[in-house]
KERO-956045 format. One record per residue: residue number from 1; residue in three letters; x, y, z of N, C-alpha, C in turn. Coordinates in steps of 0.2 Angstrom, whole numbers, plus 2048, in hexadecimal, padded with zeros to 3 digits. Layout:
<sites>
SITE    nr   rest   n_xx   n_yy   n_zz   ca_xx   ca_yy   ca_zz   c_xx   c_yy   c_zz
SITE   NUM    Ala      X      Y      Z       X       Y       Z      X      Y      Z
...
</sites>
This chain:
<sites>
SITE    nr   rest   n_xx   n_yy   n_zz   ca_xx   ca_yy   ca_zz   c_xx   c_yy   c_zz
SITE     1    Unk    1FF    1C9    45E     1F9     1C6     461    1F9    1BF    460
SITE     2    Unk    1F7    1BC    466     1F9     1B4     464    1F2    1B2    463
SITE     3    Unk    1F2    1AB    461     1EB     1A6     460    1E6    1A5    464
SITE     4    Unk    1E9    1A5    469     1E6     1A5     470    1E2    1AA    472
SITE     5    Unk    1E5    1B0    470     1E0     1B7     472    1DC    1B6    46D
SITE     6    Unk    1DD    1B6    465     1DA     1B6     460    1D2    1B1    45F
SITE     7    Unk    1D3    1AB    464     1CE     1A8     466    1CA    1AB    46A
SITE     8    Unk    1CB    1AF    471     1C6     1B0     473    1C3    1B8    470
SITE     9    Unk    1C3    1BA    46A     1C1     1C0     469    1BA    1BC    464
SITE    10    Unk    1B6    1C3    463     1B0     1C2     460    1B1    1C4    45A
SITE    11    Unk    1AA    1C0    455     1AD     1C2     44F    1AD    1C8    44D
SITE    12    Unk    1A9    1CD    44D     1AB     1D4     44D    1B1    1D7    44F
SITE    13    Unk    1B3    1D4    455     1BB     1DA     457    1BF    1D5    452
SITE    14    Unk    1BE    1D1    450     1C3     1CC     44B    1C2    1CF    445
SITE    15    Unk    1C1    1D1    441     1BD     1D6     43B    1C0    1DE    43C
SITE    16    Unk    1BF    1E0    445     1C2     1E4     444    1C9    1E7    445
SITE    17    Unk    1CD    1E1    449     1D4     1DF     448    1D5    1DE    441
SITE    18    Unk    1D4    1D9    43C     1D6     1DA     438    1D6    1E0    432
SITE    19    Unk    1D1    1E3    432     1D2     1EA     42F    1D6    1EE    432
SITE    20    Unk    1D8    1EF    438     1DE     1F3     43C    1E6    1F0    43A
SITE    21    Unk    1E6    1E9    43B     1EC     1E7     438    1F0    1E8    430
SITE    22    Unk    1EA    1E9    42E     1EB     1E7     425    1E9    1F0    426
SITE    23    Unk    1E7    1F6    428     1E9     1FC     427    1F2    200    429
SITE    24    Unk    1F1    1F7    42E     1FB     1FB     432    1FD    1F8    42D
SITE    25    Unk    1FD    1F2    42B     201     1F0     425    201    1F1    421
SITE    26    Unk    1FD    1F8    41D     1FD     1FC     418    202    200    41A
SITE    27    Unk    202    206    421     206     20B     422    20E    206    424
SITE    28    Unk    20C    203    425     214     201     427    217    1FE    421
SITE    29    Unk    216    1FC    41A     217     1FB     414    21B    203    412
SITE    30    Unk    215    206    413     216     20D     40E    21E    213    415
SITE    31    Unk    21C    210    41A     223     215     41C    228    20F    41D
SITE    32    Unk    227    20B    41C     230     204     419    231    209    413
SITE    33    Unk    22C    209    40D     22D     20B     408    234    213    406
SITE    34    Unk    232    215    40E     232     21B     40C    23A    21C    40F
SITE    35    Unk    239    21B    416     240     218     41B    240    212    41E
SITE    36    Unk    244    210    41F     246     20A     422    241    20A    428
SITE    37    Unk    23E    204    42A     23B     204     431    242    204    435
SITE    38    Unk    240    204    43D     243     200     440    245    1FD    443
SITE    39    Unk    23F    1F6    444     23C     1F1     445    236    1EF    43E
SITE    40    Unk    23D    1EC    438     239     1E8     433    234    1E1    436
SITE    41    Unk    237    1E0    43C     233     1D8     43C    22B    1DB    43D
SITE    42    Unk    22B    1E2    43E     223     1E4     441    21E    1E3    43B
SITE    43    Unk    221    1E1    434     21D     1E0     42F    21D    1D8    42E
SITE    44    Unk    222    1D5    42F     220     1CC     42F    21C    1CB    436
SITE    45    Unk    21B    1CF    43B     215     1CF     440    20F    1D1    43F
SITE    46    Unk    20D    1D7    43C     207     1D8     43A    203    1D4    433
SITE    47    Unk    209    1D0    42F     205     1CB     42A    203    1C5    42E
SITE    48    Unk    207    1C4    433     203     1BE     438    1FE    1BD    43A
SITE    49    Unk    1FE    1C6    43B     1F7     1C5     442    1F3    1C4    43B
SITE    50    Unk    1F2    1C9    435     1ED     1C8     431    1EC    1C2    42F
SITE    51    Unk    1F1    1BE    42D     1EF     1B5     42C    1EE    1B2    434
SITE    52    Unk    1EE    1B5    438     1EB     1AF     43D    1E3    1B3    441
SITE    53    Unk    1E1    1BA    43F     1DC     1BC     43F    1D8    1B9    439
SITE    54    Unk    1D9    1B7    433     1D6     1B3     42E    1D5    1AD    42F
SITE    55    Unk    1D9    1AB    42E     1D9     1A3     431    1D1    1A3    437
SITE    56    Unk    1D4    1A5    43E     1CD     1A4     443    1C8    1A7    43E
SITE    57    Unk    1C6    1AB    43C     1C1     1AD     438    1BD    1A8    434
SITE    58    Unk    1C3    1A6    42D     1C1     1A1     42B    1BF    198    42E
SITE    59    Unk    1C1    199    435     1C2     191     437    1B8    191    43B
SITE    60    Unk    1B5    198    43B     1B3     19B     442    1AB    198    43C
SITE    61    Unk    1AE    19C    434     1A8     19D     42E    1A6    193    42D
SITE    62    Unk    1AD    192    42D     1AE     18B     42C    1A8    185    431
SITE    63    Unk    1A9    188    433     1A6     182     43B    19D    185    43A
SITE    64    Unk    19A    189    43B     194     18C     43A    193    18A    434
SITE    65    Unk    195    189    42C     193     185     428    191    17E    429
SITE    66    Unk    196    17A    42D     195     174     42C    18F    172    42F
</sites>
């Protein structure tokens, strides 16, 4: 998911991306664990989305305080 889509989402679907990402990046921990994936980068991708679903979250709480 790039920044650019991640901008135009609402804060809800962003809230609720992030809990979907951070549940695959649970399951995708625990079956590396178990066997090899086979496409490890798909876990260096789903830590991104959830640092860049954060980030706009944060940047979104950020600006409504000021």
């Amino acid at each position: 998911m790039k920044q650019k889509d991640i901008i135009l989402l609402s804060e809800q679907e962003i809230k609720e991306k992030s809990h979907t990402e951070k549940n695959k990046l649970v399951k995708l921990k625990l079956q590396h664990a178990i066997t090899p994936l086979q496409n490890p980068m798909e876990l260096k991708n789903t830590r991104k989305n959830i640092a860049r679903l954060s980030t706009e979250r944060n940047k979104r709480k950020n600006k409504t305080t000021k």
